[in-house]
C-alpha positions as CSV (number, residue, x, y, z in Angstrom):
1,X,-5.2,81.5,-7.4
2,X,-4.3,78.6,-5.1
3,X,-1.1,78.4,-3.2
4,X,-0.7,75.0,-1.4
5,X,0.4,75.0,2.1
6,X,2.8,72.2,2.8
7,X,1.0,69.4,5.1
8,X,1.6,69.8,8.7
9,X,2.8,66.5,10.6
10,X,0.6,66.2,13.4
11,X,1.6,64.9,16.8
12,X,-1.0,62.8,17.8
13,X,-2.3,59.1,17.6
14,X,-5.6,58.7,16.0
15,X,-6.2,55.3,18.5
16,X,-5.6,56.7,21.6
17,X,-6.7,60.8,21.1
18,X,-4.7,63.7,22.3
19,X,-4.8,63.2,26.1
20,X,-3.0,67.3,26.1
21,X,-5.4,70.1,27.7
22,X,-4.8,72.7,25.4
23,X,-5.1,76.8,26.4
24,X,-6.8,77.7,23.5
25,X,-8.1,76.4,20.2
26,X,-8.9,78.4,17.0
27,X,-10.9,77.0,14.1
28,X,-10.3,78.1,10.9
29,X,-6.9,78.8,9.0
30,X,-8.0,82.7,7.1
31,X,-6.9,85.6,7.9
32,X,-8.8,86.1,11.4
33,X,-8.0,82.6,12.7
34,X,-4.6,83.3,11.5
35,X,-4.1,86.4,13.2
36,X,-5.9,85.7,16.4
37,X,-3.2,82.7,17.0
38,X,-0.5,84.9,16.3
39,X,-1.3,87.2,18.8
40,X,-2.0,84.9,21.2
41,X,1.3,83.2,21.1
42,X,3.0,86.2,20.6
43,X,1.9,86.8,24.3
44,X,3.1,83.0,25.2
45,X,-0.7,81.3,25.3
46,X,0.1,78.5,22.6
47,X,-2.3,77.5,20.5
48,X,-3.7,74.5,18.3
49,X,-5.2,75.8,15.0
50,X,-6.9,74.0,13.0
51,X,-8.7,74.2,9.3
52,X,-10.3,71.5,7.3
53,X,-8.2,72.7,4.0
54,X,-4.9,73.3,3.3
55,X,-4.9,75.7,0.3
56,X,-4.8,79.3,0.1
57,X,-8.0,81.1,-0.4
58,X,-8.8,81.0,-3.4
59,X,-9.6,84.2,-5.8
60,X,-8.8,87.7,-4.7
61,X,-11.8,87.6,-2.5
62,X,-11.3,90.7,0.5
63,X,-8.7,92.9,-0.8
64,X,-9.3,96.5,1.2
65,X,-7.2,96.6,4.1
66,X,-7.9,99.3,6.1
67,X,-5.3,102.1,8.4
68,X,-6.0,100.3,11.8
69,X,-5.7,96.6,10.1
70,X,-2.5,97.8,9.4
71,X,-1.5,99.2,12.5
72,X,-2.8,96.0,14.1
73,X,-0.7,94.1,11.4
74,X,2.2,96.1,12.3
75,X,1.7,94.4,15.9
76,X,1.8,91.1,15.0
77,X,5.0,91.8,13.0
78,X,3.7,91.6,9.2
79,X,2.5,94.6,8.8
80,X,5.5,96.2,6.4
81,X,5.3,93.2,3.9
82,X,1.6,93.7,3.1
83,X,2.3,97.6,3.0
84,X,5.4,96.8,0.5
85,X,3.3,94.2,-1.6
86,X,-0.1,96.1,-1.8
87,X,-1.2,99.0,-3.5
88,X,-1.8,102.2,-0.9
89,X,-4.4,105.1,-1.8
90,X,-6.5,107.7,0.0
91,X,-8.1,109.0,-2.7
92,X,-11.3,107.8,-4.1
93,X,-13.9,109.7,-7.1
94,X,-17.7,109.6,-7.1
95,X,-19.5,109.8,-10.9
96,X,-22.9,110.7,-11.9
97,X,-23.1,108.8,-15.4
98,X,-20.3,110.4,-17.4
99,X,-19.6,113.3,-14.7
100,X,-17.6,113.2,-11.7
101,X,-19.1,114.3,-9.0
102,X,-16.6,114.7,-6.6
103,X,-12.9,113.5,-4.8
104,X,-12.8,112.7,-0.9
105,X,-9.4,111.9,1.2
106,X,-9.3,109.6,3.7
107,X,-6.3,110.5,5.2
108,X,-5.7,114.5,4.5
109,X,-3.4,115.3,7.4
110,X,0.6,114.5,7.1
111,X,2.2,112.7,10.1
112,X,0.7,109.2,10.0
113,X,3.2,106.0,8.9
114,X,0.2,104.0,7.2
115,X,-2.2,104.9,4.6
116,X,-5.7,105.3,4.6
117,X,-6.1,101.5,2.8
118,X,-4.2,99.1,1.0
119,X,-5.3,96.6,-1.6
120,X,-3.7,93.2,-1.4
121,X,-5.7,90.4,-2.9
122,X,-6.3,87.7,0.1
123,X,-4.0,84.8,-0.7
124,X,-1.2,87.3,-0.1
125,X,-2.4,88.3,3.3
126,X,-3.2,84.5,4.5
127,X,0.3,84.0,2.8
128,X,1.8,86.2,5.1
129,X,0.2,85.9,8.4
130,X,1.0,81.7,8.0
131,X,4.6,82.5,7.5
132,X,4.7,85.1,10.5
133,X,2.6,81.7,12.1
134,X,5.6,79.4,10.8
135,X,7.8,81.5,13.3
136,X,6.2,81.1,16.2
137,X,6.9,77.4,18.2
138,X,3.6,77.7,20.0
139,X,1.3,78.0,17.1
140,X,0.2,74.4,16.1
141,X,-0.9,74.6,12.7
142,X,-3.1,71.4,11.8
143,X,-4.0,71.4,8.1
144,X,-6.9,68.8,6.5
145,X,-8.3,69.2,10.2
146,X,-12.3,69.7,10.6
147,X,-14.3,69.6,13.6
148,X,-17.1,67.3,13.2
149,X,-17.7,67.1,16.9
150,X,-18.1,69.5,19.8
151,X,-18.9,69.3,23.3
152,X,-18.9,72.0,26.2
153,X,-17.8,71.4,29.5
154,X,-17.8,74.1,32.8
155,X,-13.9,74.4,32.4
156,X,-13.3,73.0,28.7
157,X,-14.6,71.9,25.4
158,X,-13.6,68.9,23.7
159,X,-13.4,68.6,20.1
160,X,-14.0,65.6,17.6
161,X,-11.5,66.2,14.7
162,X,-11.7,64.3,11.3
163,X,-8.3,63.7,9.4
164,X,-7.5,61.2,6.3
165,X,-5.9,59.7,8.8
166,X,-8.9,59.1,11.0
167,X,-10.6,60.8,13.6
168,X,-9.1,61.7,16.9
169,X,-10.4,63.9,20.1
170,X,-9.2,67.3,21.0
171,X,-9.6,69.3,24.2
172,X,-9.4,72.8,25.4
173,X,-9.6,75.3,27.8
174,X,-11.3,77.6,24.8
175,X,-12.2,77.9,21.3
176,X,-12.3,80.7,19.1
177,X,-14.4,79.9,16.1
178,X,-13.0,81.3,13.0
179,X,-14.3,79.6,11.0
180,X,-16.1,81.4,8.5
181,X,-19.8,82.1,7.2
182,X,-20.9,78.8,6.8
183,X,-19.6,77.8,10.3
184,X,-19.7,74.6,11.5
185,X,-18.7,75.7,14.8
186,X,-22.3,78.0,14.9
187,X,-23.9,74.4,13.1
188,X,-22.2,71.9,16.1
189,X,-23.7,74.1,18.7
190,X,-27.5,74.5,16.9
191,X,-26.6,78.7,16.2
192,X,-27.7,80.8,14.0
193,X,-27.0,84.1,12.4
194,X,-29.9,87.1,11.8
195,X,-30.6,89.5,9.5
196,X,-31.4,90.6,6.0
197,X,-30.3,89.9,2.8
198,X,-30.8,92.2,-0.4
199,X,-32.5,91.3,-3.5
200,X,-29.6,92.1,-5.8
201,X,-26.6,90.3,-6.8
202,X,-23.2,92.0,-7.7
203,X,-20.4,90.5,-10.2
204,X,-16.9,90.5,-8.9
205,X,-14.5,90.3,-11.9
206,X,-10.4,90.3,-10.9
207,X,-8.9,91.5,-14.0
208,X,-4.9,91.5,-15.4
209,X,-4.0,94.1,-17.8
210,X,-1.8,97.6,-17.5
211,X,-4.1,100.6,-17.4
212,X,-3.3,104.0,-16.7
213,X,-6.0,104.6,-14.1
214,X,-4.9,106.6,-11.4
215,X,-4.6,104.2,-8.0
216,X,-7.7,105.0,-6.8
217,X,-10.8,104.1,-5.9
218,X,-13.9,105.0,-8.3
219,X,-17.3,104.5,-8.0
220,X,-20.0,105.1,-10.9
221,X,-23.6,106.0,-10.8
222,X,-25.6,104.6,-13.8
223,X,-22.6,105.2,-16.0
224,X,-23.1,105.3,-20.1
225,X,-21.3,101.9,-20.2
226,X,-23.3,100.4,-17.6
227,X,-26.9,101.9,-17.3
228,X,-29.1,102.0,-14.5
229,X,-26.4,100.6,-12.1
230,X,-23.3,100.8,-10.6
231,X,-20.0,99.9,-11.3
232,X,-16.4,100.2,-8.9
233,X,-13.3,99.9,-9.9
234,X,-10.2,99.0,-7.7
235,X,-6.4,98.7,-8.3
236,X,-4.5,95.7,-6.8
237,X,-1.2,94.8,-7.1
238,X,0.3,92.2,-10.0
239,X,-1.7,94.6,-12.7
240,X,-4.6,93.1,-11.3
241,X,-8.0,95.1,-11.3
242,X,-11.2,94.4,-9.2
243,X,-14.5,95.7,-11.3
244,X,-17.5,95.0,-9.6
245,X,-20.6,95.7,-11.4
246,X,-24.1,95.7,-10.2
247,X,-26.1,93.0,-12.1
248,X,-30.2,93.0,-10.4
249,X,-31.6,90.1,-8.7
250,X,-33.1,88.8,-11.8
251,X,-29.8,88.0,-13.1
252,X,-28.7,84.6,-13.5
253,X,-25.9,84.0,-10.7
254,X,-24.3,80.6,-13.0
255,X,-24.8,82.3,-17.2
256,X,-23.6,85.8,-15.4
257,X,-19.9,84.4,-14.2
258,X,-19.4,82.9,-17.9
259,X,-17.0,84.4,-19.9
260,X,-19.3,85.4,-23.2
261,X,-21.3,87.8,-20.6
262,X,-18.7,88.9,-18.4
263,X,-16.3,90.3,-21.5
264,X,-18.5,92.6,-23.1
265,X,-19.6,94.4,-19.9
266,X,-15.6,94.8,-19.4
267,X,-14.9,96.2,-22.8
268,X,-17.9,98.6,-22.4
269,X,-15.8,100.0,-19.5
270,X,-12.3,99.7,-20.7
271,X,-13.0,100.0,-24.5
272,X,-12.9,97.2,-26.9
273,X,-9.5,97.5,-27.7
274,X,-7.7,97.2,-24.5
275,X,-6.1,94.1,-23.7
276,X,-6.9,92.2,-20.7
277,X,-6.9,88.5,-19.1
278,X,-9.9,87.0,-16.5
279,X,-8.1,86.2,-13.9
280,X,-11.0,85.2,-11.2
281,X,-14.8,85.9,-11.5
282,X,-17.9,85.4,-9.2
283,X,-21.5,86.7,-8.1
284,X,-22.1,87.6,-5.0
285,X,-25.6,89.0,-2.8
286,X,-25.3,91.8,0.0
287,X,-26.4,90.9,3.4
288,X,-26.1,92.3,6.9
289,X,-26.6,89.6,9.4
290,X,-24.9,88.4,13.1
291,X,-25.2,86.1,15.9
292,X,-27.1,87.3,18.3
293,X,-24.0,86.6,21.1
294,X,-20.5,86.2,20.3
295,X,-19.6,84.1,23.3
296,X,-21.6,80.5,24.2
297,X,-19.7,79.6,27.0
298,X,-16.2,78.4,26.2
299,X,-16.6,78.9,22.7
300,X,-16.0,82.6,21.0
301,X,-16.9,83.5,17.8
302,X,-14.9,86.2,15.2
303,X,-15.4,87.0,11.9
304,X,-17.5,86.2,8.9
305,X,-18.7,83.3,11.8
306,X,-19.7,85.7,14.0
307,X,-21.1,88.5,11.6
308,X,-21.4,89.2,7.9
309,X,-21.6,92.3,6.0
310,X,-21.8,93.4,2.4
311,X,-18.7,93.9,0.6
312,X,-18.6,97.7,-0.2
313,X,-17.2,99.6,2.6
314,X,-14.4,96.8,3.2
315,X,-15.5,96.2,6.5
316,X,-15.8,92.4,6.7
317,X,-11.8,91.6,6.8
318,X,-10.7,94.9,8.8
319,X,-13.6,93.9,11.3
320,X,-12.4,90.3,11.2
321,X,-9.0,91.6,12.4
322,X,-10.3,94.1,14.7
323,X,-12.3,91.0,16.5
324,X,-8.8,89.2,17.0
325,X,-7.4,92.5,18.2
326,X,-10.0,92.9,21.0
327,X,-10.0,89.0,22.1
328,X,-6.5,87.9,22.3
329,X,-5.4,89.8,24.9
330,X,-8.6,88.9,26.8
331,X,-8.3,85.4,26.7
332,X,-4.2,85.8,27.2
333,X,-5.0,87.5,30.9
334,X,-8.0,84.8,31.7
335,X,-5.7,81.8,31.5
336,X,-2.8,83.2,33.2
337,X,-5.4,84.0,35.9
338,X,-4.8,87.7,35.9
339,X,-8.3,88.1,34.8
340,X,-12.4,86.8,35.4
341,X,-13.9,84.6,33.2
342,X,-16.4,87.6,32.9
343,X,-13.6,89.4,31.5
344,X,-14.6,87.9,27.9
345,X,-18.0,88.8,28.0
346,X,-16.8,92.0,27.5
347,X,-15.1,91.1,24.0
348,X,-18.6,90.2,23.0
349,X,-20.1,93.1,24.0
350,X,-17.6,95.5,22.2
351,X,-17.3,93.2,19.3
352,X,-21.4,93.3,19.1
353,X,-21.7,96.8,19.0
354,X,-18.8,97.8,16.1
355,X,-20.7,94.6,14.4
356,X,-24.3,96.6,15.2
357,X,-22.6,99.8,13.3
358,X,-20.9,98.3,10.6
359,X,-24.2,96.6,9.7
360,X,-25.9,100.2,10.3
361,X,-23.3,101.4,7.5
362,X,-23.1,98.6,5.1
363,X,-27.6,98.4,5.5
364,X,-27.7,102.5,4.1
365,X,-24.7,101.9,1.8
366,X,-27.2,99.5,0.2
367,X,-30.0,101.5,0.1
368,X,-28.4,104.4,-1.5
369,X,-26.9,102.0,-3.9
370,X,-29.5,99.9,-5.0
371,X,-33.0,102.3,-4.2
372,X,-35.9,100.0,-4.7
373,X,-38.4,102.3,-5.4
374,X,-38.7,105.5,-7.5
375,X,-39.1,107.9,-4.7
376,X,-35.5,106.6,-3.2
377,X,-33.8,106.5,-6.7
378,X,-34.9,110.2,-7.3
379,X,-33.6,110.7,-3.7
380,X,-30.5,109.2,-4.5
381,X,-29.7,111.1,-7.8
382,X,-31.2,114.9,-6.5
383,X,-28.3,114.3,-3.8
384,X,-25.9,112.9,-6.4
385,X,-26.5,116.3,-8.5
386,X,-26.3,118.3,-5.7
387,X,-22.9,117.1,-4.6
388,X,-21.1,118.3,-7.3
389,X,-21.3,122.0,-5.6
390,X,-22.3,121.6,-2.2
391,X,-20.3,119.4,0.7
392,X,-23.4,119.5,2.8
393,X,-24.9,116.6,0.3
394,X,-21.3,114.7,-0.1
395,X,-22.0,113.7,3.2
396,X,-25.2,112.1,2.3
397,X,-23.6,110.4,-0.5
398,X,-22.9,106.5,0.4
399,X,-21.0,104.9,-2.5
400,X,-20.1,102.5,0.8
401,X,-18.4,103.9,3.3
402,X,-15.2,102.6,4.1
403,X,-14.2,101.1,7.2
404,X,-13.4,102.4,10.1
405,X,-12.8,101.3,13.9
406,X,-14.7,101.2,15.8
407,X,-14.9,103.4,19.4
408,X,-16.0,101.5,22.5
409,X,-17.1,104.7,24.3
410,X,-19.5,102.9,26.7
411,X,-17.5,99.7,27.6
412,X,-17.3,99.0,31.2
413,X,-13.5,98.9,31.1
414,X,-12.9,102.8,30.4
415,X,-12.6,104.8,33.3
416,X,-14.3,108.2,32.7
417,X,-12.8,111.3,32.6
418,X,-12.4,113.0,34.7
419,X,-10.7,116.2,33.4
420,X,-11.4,118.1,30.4
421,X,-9.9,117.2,27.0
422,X,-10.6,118.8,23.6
423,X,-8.8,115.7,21.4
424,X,-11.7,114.0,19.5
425,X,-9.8,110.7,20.7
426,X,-11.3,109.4,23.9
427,X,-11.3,106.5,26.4
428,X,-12.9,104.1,24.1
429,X,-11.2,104.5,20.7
430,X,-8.2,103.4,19.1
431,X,-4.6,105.4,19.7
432,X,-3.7,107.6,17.4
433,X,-0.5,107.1,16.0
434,X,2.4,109.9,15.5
435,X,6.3,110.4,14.2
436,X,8.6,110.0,17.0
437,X,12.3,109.6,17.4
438,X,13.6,107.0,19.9
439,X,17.7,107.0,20.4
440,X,17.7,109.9,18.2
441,X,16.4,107.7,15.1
442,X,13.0,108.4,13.7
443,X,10.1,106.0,14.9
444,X,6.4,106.1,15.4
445,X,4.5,105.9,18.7
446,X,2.5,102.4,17.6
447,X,5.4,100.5,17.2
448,X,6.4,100.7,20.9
449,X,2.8,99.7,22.0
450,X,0.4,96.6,22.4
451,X,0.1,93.8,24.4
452,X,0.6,95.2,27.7
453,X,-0.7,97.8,29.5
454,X,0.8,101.0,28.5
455,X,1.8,104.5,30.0
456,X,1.8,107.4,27.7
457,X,3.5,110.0,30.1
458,X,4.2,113.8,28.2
459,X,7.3,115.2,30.7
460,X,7.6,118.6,30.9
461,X,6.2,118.9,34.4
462,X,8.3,120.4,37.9
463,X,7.7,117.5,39.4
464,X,9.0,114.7,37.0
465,X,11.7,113.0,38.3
466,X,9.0,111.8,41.5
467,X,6.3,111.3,39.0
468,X,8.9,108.8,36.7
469,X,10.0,106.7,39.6
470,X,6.3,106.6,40.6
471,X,5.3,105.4,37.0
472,X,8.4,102.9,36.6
473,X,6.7,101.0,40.0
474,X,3.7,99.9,37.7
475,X,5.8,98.3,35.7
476,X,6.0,95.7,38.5
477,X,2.7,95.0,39.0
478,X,0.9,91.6,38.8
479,X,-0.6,93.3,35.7
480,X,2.5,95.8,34.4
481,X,2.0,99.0,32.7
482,X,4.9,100.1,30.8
483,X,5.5,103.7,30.7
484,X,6.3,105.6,27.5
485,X,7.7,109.3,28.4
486,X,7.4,111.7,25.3
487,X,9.5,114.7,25.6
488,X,9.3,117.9,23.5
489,X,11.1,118.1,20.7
490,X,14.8,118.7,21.5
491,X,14.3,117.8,25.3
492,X,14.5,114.1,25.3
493,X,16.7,112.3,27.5
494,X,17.8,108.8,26.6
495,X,15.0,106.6,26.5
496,X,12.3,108.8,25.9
497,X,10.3,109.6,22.9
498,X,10.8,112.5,21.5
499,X,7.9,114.5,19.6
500,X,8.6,115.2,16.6
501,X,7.0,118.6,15.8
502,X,4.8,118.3,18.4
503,X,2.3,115.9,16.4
504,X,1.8,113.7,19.2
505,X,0.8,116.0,22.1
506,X,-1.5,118.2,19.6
507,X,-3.5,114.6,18.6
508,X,-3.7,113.9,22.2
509,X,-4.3,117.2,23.6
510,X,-1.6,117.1,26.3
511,X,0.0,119.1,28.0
512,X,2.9,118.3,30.6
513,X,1.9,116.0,33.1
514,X,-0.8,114.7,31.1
515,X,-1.1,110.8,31.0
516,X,-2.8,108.0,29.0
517,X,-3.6,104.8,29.3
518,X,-3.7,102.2,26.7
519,X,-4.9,98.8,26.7
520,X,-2.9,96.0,24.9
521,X,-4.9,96.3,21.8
522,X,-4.2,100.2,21.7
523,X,-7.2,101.5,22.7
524,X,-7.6,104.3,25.5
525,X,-9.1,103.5,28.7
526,X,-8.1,106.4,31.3
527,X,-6.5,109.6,30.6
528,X,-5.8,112.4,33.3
529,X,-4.0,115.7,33.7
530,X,-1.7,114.8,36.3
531,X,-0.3,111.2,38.0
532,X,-1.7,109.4,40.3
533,X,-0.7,105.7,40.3
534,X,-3.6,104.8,43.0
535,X,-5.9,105.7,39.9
536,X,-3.8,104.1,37.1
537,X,-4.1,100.6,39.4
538,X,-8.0,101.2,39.6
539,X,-8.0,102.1,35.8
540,X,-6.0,99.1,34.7
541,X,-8.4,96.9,37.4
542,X,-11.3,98.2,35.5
543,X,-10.0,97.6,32.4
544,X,-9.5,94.1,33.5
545,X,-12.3,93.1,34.9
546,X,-11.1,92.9,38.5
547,X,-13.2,95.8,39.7
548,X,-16.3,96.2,40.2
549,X,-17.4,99.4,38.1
550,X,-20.5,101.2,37.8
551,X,-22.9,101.2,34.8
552,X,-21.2,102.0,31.9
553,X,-21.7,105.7,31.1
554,X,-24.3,106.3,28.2
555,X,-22.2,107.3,24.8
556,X,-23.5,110.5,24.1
557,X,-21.8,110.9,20.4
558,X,-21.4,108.1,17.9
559,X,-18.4,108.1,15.3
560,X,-19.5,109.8,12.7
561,X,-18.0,108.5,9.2
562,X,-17.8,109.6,5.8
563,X,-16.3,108.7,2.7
């Protein structure tokens, strides 16, 4: 499905170039150029963004949307549309031929405002981040745009741009390619991605018809109507189904994709009788690869240009997004020279290692699914068997599991703790979000966080009114940290937050006088038991870059995830 974007009318003269120094440039118009431009001018770093189309994506293509994509949606203001529009579950079903196996939750606890995943077909996500784009007057969107030319300079990169108007010159302080697997950003600058690529090939089929499956996400094991492989079926929204059904790699990728083979293999699953229209088909082959450095200078990759992973487990979109999350407020600090230059290197370094894991995940996903050998496809169904009665083996089960975020537990930009806390959320991973009330009305804790520094102060403590004015100082720092105070419930004072049911200190494991710190993106850097503000300004240097800090701390536990 391809939705055209009007033309842009672009304010340069293809004779004479565009003499304008630019802050940043982003390459490519999907969903992670998209949302890296908006949260860069949300924070008031404009920003030219280019892509050599001006369509739509076109098929459903990523359409699992994951908790913290949302929350990270949320932030850059688009968030409830996608929520309203796609289809929410938690919920998914593992089968054994014509047995299920068993039912996981992703999200079994009450108390959090977003679902475990959405589904929303991709058009409608680009859709909506270019309209949430269209409101912001520092976002130069430059459609039929591609960079045939590239150049790197000590302080900026300069950029040969090809138009049906002719070719002009761009220039920039730095460029954030976004621009997709086949980059031509990587291509300009002679890069290339590692890593390994499956012998197998998958069929994607979108399909329209009303069915009375649950909204859920099942996953079958040889099933009866599709034997010897595997088969997942997805809800989306419109009526619209996503089947994907493992094919071999001695399929033919072009005779598999035409109709005459892929509506049989449909009506084996839904039954001949069932009414149902192709709406968008195509093959596609797992592989886990990356660059072996996200950052070349001036020029920062994200996304499928950076690293590429295979479909099940959703993890190339939410990973996409989560890239754009840990850069924009990076490069936002860096040119308003509130931060190093080094202070980037650290996006690549975090963004490396959740790309290492989520190729760790989607590599054994693979494995389990596709076994290439007898001994690993009697492995595979001896677990399979045994997961019907025992959890123990459900956790060796890997039907592709799902995306999560990822937890930078041995960034340099944490400060360590240095008191005792039971919460499995540490410096390092992403906030956890809670019901609040602000005002008396009912709110959650995300929504009054990101892009600056933030306080989480629980009151309670003798001391408080010193501690408050001590906290409010920050807020006047060259680098501010705005302080949230959360208040028991029935004990806030106006302007506080007040906890509902006490959801918020239990996930945080504080107590009064307890403090966090959270970056712009939302991740923990520092937590203590008590206030002292000489810390928070060393914590928020570190977390900045403008301190010197000692080797990062080994990471003793890695996030473990199951679906």
């Amino acid at each position: 499905m391809d939705i055209d974007y009007q033309r842009c009318v672009f304010d340069y003269a293809p004779a004479t170039g565009d003499a304008r120094r630019h802050p940043v440039i982003v390459v490519g118009a999907g969903p992670v150029g998209l949302a890296t431009a908006i949260d860069l001018a949300q924070q008031g770093i404009p920003v030219v963004l280019l892509d050599d189309d001006n369509k739509l994506s076109a098929g459903s293509r990523a359409i699992c949307f994951a908790k913290r994509t949302l929350e990270i949606f949320d932030r850059l203001q688009c968030g409830e549309r996608m929520v309203d529009k796609g289809v929410s579950w938690n919920v998914g079903r593992v089968f054994m031929r014509d047995e299920e196996v068993y039912e996981f939750n992703l999200l079994p606890e009450q108390g959090h405002q977003r679902p475990a995943f959405i589904n929303l077909q991709q058009y409608y996500v680009e859709g909506y981040l270019h309209e949430r784009a269209q409101e912001l007057p520092n976002i130069d969107l430059r459609w039929r745009s591609k960079v045939v030319g590239l150049l790197q300079h000590p302080d900026h990169v300069v950029l040969t741009v090809e138009t049906p108007d002719g070719e002009y010159v761009l220039e920039g302080q730095y460029l954030v390619a976004a621009d997709g697997a086949k980059s031509a950003t990587r291509r300009l600058l002679g890069l290339e991605s590692h890593g390994r690529v499956f012998r197998d090939r998958f069929l994607i089929a979108d399909v329209k018809m009303t069915a009375d499956f649950p909204t859920e996400r099942w996953f079958w094991f040889d099933p009866p109507f599709h034997p010897g492989q595997s088969v997942l079926l997805h809800r989306q929204p419109d009526d619209v189904w996503r089947i994907d059904f493992q094919l071999g790699w001695d399929a033919d990728p072009v005779a598999e994709t035409q109709p005459e083979r892929v509506i049989p293999r449909i009506q084996a699953l839904l039954g001949k009788d069932t009414q149902f229209e192709l709406e968008w088909v195509s093959i596609y082959t797992f592989c886990c690869l990356r660059m072996d450095d996200f950052r070349h200078g001036r020029v920062l990759f994200a996304g499928d240009s950076a690293h590429g992973v295979s479909p099940f487990g959703a993890r190339g979109a939410n990973s996409g997004i989560q890239d754009a999350d840990n850069l924009a407020w990076k490069l936002r600090l860096v040119i308003e020279g509130k931060a190093p230059d080094a202070l980037l290197d650290t996006y690549a370094r975090e963004r490396e290692y959740a790309a290492d894991e989520n190729i760790l995940n989607s590599t054994r996903a693979t494995d389990f699914i596709t076994p290439k050998s007898a001994v690993s496809r009697l492995f595979r169904d001896a677990v399979l068997q045994l997961s019907k009665e025992f959890p123990f083996a459900r956790k060796l089960v890997n039907s592709g599991r799902l995306s999560m975020p990822s937890v930078y537990g041995d960034t340099a930009l944490n400060t360590p703790d240095s008191d005792v806390f039971s919460a499995a959320m540490r410096p390092g991973s992403p906030a956890s979000d809670a019901p609040v009330r602000m005002q008396g009305a009912a709110d959650w804790l995300l929504w009054q966080t990101g892009n600056e520094f933030t306080g989480l102060y629980f009151a309670g403590a003798e001391n408080d009114a010193g501690t408050l004015r001590e906290l409010e100082m920050l807020s006047g720092e060259r680098i501010p940290v705005q302080t949230l105070v959360v208040a028991p419930a029935g004990q806030a004072q106006p302007g506080m937050l007040e906890d509902v049911d006490g959801v918020l200190a239990a996930r945080y494991d504080a107590r009064p006088g307890t403090l966090y710190l959270l970056r712009p993106d939302q991740h923990v850097c520092a937590r203590w038991r008590y206030v002292d503000t000489a810390a928070v300004r060393a914590a928020v240097a570190r977390a900045t870059g403008n301190a010197a800090a000692p080797h990062a701390i080994p990471q003793t536990e890695r996030q473990v995830e199951h679906a």
